[in-house]
C-alpha positions as CSV (number, residue, x, y, z in Angstrom):
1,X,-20.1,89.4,101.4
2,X,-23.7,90.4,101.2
3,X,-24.2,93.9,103.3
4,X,-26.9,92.4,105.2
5,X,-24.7,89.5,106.6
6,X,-21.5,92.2,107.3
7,X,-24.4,94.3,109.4
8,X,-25.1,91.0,111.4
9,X,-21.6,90.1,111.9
10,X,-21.3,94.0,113.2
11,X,-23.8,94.5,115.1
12,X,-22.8,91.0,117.1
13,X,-19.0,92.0,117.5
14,X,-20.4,95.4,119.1
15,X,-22.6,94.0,120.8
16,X,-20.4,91.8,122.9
17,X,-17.7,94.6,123.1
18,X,-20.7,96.3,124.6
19,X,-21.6,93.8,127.4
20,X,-18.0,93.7,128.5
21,X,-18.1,97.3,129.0
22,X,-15.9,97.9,125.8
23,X,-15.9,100.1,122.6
24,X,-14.5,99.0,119.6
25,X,-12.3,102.4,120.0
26,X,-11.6,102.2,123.6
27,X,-13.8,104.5,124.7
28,X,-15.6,104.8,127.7
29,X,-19.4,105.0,126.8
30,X,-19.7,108.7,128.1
31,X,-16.7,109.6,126.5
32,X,-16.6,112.1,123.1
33,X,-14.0,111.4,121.0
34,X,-11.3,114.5,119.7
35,X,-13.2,118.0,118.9
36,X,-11.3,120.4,117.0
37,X,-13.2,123.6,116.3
38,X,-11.2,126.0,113.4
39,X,-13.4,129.4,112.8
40,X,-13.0,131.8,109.6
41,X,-12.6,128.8,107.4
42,X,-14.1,130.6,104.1
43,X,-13.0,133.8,103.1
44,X,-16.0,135.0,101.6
45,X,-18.2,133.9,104.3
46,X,-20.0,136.3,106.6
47,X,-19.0,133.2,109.1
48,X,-17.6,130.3,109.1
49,X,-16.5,127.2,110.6
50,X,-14.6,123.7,110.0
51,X,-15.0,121.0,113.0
52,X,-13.5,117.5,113.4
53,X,-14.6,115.1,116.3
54,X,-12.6,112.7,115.7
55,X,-12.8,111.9,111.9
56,X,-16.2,113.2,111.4
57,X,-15.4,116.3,109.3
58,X,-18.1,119.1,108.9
59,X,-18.0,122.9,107.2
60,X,-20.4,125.2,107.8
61,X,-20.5,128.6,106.5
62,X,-22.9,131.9,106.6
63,X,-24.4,134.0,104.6
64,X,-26.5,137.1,105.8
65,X,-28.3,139.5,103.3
66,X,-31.4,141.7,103.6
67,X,-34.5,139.7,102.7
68,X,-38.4,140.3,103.6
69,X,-39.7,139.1,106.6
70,X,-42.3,136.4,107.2
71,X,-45.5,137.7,107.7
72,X,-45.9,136.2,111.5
73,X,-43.0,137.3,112.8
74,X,-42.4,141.0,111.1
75,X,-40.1,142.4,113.6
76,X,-37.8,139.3,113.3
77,X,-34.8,138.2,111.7
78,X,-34.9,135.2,109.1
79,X,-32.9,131.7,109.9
80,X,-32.9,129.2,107.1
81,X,-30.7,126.0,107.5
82,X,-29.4,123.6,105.1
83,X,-27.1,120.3,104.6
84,X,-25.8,119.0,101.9
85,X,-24.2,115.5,102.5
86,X,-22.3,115.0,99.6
87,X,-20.9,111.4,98.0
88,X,-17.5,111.5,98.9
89,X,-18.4,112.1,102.1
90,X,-19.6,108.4,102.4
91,X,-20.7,105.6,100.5
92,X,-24.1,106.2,101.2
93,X,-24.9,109.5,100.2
94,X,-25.8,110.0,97.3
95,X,-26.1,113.0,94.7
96,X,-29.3,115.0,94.1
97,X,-31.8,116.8,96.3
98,X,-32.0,116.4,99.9
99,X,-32.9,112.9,101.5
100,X,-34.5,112.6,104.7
101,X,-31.1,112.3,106.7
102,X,-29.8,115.5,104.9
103,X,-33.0,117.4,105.9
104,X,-33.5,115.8,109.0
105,X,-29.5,117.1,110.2
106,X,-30.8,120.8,109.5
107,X,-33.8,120.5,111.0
108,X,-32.1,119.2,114.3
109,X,-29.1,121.8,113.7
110,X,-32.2,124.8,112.9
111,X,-34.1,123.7,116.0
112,X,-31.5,124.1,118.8
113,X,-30.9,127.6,117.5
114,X,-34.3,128.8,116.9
115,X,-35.6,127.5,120.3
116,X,-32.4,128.1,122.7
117,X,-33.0,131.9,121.4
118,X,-29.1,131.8,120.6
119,X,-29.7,134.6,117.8
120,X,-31.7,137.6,118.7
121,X,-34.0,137.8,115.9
122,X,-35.4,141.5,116.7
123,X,-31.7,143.0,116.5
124,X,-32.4,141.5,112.3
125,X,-34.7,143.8,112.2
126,X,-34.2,146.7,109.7
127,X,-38.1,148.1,108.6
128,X,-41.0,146.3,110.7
129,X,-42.9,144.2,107.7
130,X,-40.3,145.3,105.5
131,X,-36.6,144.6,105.4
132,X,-35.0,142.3,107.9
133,X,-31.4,140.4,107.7
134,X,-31.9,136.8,106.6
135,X,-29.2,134.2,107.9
136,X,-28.3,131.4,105.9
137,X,-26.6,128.3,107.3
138,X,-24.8,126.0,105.1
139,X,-23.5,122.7,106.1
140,X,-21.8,120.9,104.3
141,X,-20.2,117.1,105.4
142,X,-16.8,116.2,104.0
143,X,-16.2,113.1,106.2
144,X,-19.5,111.1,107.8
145,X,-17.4,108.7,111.2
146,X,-20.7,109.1,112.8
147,X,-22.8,111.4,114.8
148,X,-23.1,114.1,112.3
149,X,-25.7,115.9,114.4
150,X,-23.5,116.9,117.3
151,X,-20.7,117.9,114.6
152,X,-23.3,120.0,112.2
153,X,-24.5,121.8,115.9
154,X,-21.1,122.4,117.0
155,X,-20.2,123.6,113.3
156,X,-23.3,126.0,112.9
157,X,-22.6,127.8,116.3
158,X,-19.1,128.0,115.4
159,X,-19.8,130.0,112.7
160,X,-22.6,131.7,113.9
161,X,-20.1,133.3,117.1
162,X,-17.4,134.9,114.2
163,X,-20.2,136.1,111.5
164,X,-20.3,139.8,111.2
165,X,-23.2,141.5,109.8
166,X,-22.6,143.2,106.8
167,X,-24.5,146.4,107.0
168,X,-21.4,148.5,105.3
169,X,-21.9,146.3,101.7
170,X,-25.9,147.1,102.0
171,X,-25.9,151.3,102.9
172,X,-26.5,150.5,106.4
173,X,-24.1,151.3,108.6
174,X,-21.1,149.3,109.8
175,X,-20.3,146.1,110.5
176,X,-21.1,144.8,113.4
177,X,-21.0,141.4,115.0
178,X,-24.3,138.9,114.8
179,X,-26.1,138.9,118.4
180,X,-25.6,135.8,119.6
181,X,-27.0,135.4,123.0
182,X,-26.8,131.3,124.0
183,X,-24.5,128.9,122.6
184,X,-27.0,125.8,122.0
185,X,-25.1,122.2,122.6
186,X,-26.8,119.2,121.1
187,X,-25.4,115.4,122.7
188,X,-25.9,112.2,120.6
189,X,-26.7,108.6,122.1
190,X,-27.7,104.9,121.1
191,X,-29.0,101.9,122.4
192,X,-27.3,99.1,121.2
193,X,-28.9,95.9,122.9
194,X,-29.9,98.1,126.0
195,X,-26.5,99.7,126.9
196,X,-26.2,103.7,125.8
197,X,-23.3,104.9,124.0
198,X,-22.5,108.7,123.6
199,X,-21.3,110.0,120.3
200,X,-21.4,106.8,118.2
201,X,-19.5,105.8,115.3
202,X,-20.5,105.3,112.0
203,X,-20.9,101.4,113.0
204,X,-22.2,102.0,116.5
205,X,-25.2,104.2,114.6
206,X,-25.9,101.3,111.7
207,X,-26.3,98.7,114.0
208,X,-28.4,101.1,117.1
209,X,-32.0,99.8,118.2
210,X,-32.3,103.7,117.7
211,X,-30.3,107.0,119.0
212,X,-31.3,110.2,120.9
213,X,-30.2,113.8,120.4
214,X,-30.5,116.2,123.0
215,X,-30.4,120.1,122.8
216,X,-29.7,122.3,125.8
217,X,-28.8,125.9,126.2
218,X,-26.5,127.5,128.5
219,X,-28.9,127.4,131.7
220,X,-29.0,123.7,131.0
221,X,-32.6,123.5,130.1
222,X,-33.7,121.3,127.1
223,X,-34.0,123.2,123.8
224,X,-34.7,120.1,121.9
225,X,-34.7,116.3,121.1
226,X,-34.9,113.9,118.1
227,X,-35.1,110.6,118.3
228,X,-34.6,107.9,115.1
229,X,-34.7,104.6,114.6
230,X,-37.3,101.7,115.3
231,X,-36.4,101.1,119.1
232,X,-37.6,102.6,122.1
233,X,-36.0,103.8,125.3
234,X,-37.2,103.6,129.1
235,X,-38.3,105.9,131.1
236,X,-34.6,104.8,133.3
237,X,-32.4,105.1,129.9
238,X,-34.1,108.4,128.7
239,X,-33.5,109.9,132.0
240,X,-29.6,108.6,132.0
241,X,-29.2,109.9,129.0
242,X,-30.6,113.4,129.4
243,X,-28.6,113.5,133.3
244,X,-25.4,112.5,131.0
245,X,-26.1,114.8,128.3
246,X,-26.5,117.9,130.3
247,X,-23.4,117.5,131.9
248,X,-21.2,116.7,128.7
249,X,-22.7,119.8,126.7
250,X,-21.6,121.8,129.6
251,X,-17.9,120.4,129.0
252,X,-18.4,121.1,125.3
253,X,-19.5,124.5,125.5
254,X,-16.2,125.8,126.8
255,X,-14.7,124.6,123.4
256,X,-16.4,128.2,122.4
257,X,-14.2,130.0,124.5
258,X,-11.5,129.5,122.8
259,X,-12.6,130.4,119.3
């Protein structure tokens, strides 16, 4: 059957589900499905972090080395993120350089880090203008169910908390953990036909008018937001969805203390 006619038929079926107050999984439409956060996941790894919500599977691991600073910021640490989203991880990825959907997931995933302040970039400072540590975070996708940008965020931070600094390997003095000072929580949404549906399935994101991710830090304020897609929210469903969000990242966030 041509894809085309299979996204109709989708999209119709959800829709419907949706105006009966249904999911096609049962869900309530506030309601995340299964998070399972497993840290220390690569050996060789100055961090790392495998996370499941529900069968959306994500690895992320980091690397931290000495590097030169940007010339702006000097006195600061370096953060460079990157996603790889790799064929077998669904049947429309594809191999090669990043696409947009690969750099747009780090780009999200880099943003609620940098601007939540969750790393103390000054403490990555080694020789003003010289030598600072650079951290590099990997993700990689082993299973796309949907809503890969909550699952990279979760998977980055994850990683992020258990990474060590490895100052013995370079001459500089011991271990130590990273300074992690926030623990950044982004929330997904979509619009499908003007009801809102927190973290979507694969299906519930191809056939979304468009979807809504929302960063916040630990004092609740908003770190950052990315919207896709061709629709457009009201001023009514942007605000539900940022009252909603808020309140879900705070029940997230105590996933963390149990790492």
């Amino acid at each position: 059957m041509n894809k085309e006619i299979v996204s109709i038929i989708q999209k119709d079926h959800l829709y419907h589900l949706m105006l009966k107050g249904e999911r096609a999984d049962g869900r309530a439409f506030d309601e995340f499905r299964d998070i399972s956060i497993q840290t220390d996941y690569i050996d060789k790894a100055e961090g790392s972090a495998k996370v499941e919500l529900g069968n959306t599977k994500v690895i992320v691991g980091v690397k931290i080395m000495p590097g030169t600073p940007f010339p702006d910021t000097p006195d600061s640490g370096v953060i460079i993120t990157s996603a790889e989203l790799i064929p077998l991880a669904s049947p429309e990825f594809e191999s090669g350089p990043p696409r947009e959907n690969a750099i747009e997931v780090a780009r999200v995933t880099d943003r609620g880090i940098r601007e939540s302040g969750a790393i103390d970039l000054k403490k990555l400072c080694v020789v003003e203008g010289e030598k600072v540590w650079m951290v590099f975070i990997d993700i990689h996708v082993l299973d796309d169910c949907g809503n890969l940008m909550n699952v990279s965020a979760l998977g980055a931070i994850a990683a992020l908390l258990t990474a060590k600094m490895p100052k013995e390997r370079f001459g500089l003095g011991e271990d130590v953990p990273l300074p992690i000072r926030d623990i950044p929580v982004s929330i997904t949404a979509v619009d499908i036909g003007g009801g809102i549906l927190f973290d979507p399935t694969i299906e519930e994101e191809n056939v979304a008018e468009c979807k809504l991710t929302v960063i916040f830090n630990q004092e609740g304020a908003i770190s950052g937001m990315q919207k896709s897609g061709n629709g457009s929210l009201t001023s009514d469903q942007l605000n539900n969805i940022v009252e909603i969000s808020c309140k879900k990242a705070q029940e997230i966030r105590k996933k963390f203390l149990e790492i």
